[in-house]
PALORO-809842 format. One record per atom (N, C-alpha, C): z, y, x. Coordinates in steps of 0.001 Angstrom, whole numbers, padded with zeros to 6 digits, always signed. Last residue first. Layout:
// PALORO-809842
ZYX/...
***
This chain:
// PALORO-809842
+010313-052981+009771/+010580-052724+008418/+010864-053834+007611/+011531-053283+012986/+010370-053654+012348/+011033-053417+010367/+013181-052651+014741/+012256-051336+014741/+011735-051992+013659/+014744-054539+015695/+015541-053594+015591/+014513-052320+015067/+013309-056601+016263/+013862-056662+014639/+014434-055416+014835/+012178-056870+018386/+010998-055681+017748/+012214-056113+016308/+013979-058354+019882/+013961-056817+020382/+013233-056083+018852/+014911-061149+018063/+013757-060366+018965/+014148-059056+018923/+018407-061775+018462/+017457-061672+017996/+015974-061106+018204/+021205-061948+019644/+019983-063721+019424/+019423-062968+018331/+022549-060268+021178/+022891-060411+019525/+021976-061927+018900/+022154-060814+023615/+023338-060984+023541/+023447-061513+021513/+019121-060234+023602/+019339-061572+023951/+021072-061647+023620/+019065-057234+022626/+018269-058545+021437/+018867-060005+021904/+020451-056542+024576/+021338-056363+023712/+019892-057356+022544/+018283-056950+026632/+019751-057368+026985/+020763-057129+025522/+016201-055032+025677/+016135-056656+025672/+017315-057335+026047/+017330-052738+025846/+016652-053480+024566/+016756-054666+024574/+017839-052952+028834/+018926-052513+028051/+019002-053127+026329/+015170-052890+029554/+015925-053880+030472/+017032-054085+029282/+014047-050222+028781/+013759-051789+027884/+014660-052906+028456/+015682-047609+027883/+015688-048521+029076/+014991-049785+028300/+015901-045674+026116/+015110-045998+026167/+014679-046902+027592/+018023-045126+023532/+018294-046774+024179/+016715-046582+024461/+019473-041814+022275/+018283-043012+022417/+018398-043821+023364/+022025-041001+020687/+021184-041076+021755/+020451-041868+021616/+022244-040728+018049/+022552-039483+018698/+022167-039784+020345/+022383-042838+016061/+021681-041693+016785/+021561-040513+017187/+024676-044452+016368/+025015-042955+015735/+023972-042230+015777/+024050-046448+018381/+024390-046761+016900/+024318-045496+016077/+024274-044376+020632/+023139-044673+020162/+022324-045415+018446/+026616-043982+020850/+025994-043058+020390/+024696-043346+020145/+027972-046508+020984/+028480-045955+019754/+027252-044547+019786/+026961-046715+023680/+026729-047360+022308/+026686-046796+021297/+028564-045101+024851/+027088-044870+025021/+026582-045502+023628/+031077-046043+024529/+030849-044072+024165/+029147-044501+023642/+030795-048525+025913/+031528-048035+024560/+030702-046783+024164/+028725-048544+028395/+029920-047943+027863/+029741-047916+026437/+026660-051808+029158/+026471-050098+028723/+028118-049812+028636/+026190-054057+030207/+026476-053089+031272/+026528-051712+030887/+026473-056374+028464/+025234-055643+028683/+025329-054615+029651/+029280-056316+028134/+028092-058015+028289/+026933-057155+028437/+030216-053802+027300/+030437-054749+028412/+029925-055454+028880/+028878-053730+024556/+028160-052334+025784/+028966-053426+027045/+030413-055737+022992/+028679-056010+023281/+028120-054850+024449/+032942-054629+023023/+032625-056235+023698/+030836-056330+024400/+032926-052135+022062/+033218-052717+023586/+032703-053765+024129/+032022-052781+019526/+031057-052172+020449/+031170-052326+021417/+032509-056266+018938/+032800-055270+018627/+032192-054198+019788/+030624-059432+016956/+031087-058173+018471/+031618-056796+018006/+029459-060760+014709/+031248-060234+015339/+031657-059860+016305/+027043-060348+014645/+027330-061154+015601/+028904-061292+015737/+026727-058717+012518/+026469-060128+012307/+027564-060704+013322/+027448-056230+014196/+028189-056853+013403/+028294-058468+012642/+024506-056451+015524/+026132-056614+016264/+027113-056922+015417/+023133-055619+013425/+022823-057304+014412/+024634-057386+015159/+024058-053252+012951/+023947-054340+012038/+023791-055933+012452/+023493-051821+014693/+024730-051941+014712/+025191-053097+013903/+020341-052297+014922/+021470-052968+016360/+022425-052966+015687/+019917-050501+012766/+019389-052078+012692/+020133-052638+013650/+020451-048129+013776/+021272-048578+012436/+021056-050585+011917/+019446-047976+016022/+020753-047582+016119/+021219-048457+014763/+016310-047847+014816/+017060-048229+015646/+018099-048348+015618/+015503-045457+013109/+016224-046621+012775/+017093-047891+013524/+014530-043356+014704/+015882-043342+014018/+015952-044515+013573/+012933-045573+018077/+013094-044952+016428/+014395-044724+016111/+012645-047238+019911/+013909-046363+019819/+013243-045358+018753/+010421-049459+019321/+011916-049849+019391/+013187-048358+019246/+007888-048268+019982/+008270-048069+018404/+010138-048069+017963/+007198-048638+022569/+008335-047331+022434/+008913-047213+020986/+007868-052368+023186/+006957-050703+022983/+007930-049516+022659/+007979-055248+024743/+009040-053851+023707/+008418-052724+024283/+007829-057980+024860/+007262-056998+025074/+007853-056443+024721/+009855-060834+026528/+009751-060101+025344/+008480-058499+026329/+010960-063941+027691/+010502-062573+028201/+009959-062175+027202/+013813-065483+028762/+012966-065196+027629/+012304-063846+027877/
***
């Protein structure tokens, strides 16, 4: 599935819209940074904004794990 993803995606809201798709999903942070190649830590800091997710490879690997478009994590 091939997706566009602009820079709008790592907004402060970001972090708070993923943690929310992940929880839908009943992943827990380990589970979902594992299936995607990120660390725990990293996650959790990006859920926390406190870091930014600006790899798109990374965007689009965590929209395809959670089954939702990349742009739900930015769109109002």
């Amino acid at each position: 599935m091939a997706h566009r993803v602009d820079d709008s995606l790592v907004s402060a809201e970001f972090g708070r819209r993923l943690r929310a798709s992940r929880r839908r999903r009943g992943l827990s942070q380990r589970t979902a940074a594992e299936l995607v190649g990120l660390s725990q830590g990293f996650l959790s800091m990006v859920e926390n904004g406190k870091r930014r997710l600006n790899r798109h490879r990374d965007i689009i690997a965590l929209a395809e794990l959670l089954d939702v478009d990349p742009r739900s994590f930015s769109e109002e």
